[in-house]
MARDREN-935693 format. One record per residue (C-alpha): x, y, z negated. Coordinates in steps of 0.2 Angstrom, whole numbers, plus 5000, padded with zeros to 4 digits. Each point is the difference from the previous one (the first is absolute). Example, Ala and Ser with C-alpha at 12.3 -4.5 7.8 and 13.67 -1.06 7.14 Angstrom:
<pts>
506249784961 500650175003 
</pts>
This chain:
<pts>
497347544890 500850164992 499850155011 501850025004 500049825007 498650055009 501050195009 501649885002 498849865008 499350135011 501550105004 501149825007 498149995011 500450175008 501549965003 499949835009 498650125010 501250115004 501249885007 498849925012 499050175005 500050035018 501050194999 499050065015 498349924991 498850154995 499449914984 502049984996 500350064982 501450094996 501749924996 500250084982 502050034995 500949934988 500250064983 501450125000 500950124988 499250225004 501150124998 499650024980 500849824999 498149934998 499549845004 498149985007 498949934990 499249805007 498550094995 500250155012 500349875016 498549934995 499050154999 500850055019 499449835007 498250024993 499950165008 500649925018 498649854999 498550134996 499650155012 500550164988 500450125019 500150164987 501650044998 500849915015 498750095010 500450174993 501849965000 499649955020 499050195003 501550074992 501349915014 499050085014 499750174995 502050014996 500649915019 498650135008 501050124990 501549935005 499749955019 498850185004 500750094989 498350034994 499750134986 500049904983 498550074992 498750025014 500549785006 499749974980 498550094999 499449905017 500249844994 499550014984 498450125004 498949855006 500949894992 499349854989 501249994986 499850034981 500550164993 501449934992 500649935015 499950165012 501050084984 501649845003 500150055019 500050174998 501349964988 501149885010 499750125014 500650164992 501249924991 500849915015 500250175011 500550084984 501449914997 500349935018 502150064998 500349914983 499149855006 501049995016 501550034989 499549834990 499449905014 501650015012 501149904992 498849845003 499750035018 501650095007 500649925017 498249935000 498550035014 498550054989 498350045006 499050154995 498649914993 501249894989 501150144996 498550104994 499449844989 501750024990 499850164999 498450054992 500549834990 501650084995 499050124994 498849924989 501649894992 500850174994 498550124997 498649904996 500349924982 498349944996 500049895015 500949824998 501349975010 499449815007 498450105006 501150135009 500949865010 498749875001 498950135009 501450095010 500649845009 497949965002 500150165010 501349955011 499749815005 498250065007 501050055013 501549894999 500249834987 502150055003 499550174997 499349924982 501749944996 501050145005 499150124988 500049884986 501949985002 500550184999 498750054988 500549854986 502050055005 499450184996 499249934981 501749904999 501550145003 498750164995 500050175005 501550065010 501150154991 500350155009 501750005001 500350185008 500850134988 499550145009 498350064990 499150085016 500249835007 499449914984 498250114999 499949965019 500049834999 499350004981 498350115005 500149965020 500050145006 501450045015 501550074995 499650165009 498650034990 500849984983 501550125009 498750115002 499250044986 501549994988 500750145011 498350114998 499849954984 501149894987 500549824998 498649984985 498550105011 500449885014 500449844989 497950054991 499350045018 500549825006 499749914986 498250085001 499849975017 500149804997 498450044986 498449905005 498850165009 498550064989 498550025004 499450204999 498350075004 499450195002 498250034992 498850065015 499550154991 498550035012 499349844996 500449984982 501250064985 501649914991 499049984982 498649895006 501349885011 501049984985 498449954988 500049855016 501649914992 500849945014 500750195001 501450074989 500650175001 501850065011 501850064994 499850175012 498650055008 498350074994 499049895013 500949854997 499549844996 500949824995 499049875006 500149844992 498849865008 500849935017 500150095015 499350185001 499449995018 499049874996 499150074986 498150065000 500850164994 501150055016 498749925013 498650124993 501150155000 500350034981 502049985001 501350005016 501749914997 501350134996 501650014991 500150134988 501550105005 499250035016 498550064992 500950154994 500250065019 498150085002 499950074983 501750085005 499250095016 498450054988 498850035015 498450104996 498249965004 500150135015 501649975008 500449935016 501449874996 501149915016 500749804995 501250005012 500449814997 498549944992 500049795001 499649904992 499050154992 500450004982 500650164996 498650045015 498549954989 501150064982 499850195008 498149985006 499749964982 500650144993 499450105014 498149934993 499649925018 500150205004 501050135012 500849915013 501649865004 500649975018 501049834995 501449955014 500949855004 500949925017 499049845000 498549955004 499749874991 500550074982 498850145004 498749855002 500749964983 499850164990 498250025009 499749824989 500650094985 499050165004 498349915002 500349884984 500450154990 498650105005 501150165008 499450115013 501050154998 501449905014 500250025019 501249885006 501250015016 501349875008 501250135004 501950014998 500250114985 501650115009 498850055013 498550094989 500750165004 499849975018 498149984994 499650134986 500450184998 501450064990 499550044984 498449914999 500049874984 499850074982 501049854993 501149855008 500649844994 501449925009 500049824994 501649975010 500449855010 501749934991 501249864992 498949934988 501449984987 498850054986 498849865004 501249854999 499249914988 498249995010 501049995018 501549914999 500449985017 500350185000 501849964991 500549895014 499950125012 501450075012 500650184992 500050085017 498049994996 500650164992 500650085015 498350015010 498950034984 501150174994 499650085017 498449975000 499550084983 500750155006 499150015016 498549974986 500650134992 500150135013 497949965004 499750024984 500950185000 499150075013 498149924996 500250084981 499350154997 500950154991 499849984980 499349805005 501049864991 500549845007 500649844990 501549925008 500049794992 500949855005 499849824990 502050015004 501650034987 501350045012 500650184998 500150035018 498149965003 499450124984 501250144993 501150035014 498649995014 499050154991 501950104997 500049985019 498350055001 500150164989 501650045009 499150015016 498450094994 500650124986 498150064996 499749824995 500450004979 499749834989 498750004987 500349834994 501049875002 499949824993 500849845002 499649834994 501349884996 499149805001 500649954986 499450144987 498349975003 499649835006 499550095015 500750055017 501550085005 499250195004 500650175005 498950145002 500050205003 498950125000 500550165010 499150165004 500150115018 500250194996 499050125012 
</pts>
């Protein structure tokens, strides 16, 4: 027999299985859908619903599984509102997938939050006036996703194991999914049919419309039109050479290293996950993105200098400033939490720095605790928006803007301890990972405004999309006698 004979012959077996499978059966192979026109006008292949069927009569778990992992970190997301990065790294920290497949969920997951607005914004139409639940929801969602954004993966994959997903829980679930998805492949992607631009890039880049508002207002149509854009970008993955330990030249002769865009320290690692590497769990590197490893260089503390972190977790910029400091002089490292100072203390001892003494302590109460006048140099890592560390964190974006309204009070109490713990002719570096005017330029008029013998050495900001890197501000200022 002619091996086409033989698929067709094997195709009309599954499918008389299929028609007498118990659904609720747990060795039930999945109903496979018809051959239908995509959205390129493509037919599929009798080969390709072959290939499927082999796959569902052998136990390949990897990509379902890592398609599975992905589900659950985005409803913990969704349901605790959970921070993104730290529920990946969770999961997939003990986790027993390959490489390759930790890299697909932290794509689908990223990539689902990323474009969370623009999804919804394709989805409705199928399920208006419908009750949907969150687990299914989130199934067409990060399967949205991987239809539009994900070219390399085929189509009949993305729906075969989408509507796997969802008849674990529910065999109607199954068929739910699978109508709206195929629908979806049928009438392709929905126009945006709002004229008005701001609405457009909202919708376009999901971010909300206040946000896109925003920044056109502080800056320009085009900045605000690259800052989104940018923010949707997959995160890279930046590491600081440990300078105490080692020195950039021998970690790039390892290969797996490449040098950064910005910084002197930096480093582009290219192997996986960096917090798994030997080279972070022996100290050599800490993960760090390079705009924010401008921020200690900036304060340029010496060997003898007693230096206060005011808000020092998780403890980057921390262990940045006890490097150059040579282990030496003296850092008393602050931060409201317990357990973040449990944190940098973890980051301490696997970096091999002494020079720190760490206090739980709210920062806008140090003066209540040190004399005026008693720290050669400050840095204020301020609390903020985090509007400059979209792409890494993009749950920030969806966040109510009368966050703003508690956060811009706050850094000018910081402020104020800082003032008055600085001694005359010391210097201070005031940083936020934020790109909101209010939060950087304007906070330090207000500042200098209020304390005329504070003057500005250096001021920097960071726009995300200029570097690769983070959304930064930072100034260095100096207290006359």
């Amino acid at each position: 027999m002619r091996y086409k004979e033989v698929v067709r012959s094997f195709l009309k077996s599954q499918s008389n299985k299929e028609k007498n499978t118990n659904p609720h059966s747990q060795l039930h192979i999945l109903t496979q859908p018809e051959v239908i026109p995509n959205n390129s006008g493509r037919k599929e292949n009798w080969y390709i619903r072959f290939i499927t069927l082999c796959m569902s009569n052998f136990n390949i778990p990897g990509k379902i599984m890592a398609r599975e992992v992905a589900l659950e970190i985005l409803l913990k997301y969704h349901n605790e509102h959970s921070y993104l990065n730290i529920t990946l790294n969770e999961y997939l920290k003990n986790s027993t997938l390959s490489r390759n497949d930790k890299d697909l969920v932290t794509r689908i997951v990223y990539g689902t939050v990323q474009n969370m607005i623009y999804l919804e914004y394709q989805l409705e139409p199928y399920i208006k006036n419908k009750k949907v639940k969150s687990r299914e929801k989130m199934i067409l969602l990060m399967s949205l996703y991987q239809l539009i954004f994900l070219d390399k993966v085929p189509e009949y994959a993305i729906i075969d194991e989408a509507v796997k997903l969802a008849k674990k829980k529910n065999f109607y679930a199954g068929k739910f999914v699978n109508a709206i998805l195929r629908n979806y492949l049928r009438n392709g992607k929905r126009k945006i049919e709002t004229k008005d631009e701001l609405e457009k890039l909202s919708i376009e880049t999901s971010h909300p419309l206040w946000l896109v508002k925003m920044f056109t207002k502080q800056y320009d149509y085009e900045t605000a039109k690259k800052i989104c854009i940018h923010d949707n970008t997959p995160p890279g993955r930046t590491a600081r050479v440990n300078t105490l330990k080692t020195n950039k030249n021998t970690l790039l002769k390892e290969g797996c290293f490449e040098n950064g865009n910005l910084a002197p320290d930096a480093l582009l690692y290219n192997a996986g996950n960096i917090a798994e590497s030997t080279y972070f769990k022996e100290g050599l590197v800490t993960i760090q993105d390079e705009s924010s490893q401008l921020v200690a260089p900036l304060l340029s503390p010496s060997e003898d200098d007693l230096v206060l972190d005011m808000c020092c977790a998780p403890g980057s910029k921390t262990t940045h400033l006890a490097a150059l400091m040579n282990n030496k002089g003296k850092i008393i490292a602050c931060d409201l939490f317990e357990h973040k100072i449990k944190l940098v203390k973890e980051n301490l001892k696997r970096l091999n720095i002494s020079n720190v003494e760490l206090h739980a302590i709210d920062a806008t109460t140090l003066k209540e605790k040190y004399l005026e006048g008693t720290f050669d140099k400050i840095l204020l890592d301020a609390p903020c928006s985090g509007l400059g560390v979209m792409k890494r964190k993009p749950e920030i974006k969806y966040h109510d803007s009368s966050v703003m309204d508690t956060i811009i009070p706050l850094q000018a109490k910081l402020l104020d301890n800082a003032y008055y713990l600085l001694k005359n002719n010391g210097k201070m570096v005031y940083s936020t990972c934020t790109i909101n005017k209010k939060e950087n330029e304007q906070m330090i008029k207000k500042f200098l405004d209020k304390y005329p013998d504070m003057k500005i050495v250096e001021e920097r900001k960071i726009l995300p999309f200029v570097y690769d890197s983070d959304g930064f501000y930072m100034c260095k200022l100096e207290k006359g006698k």
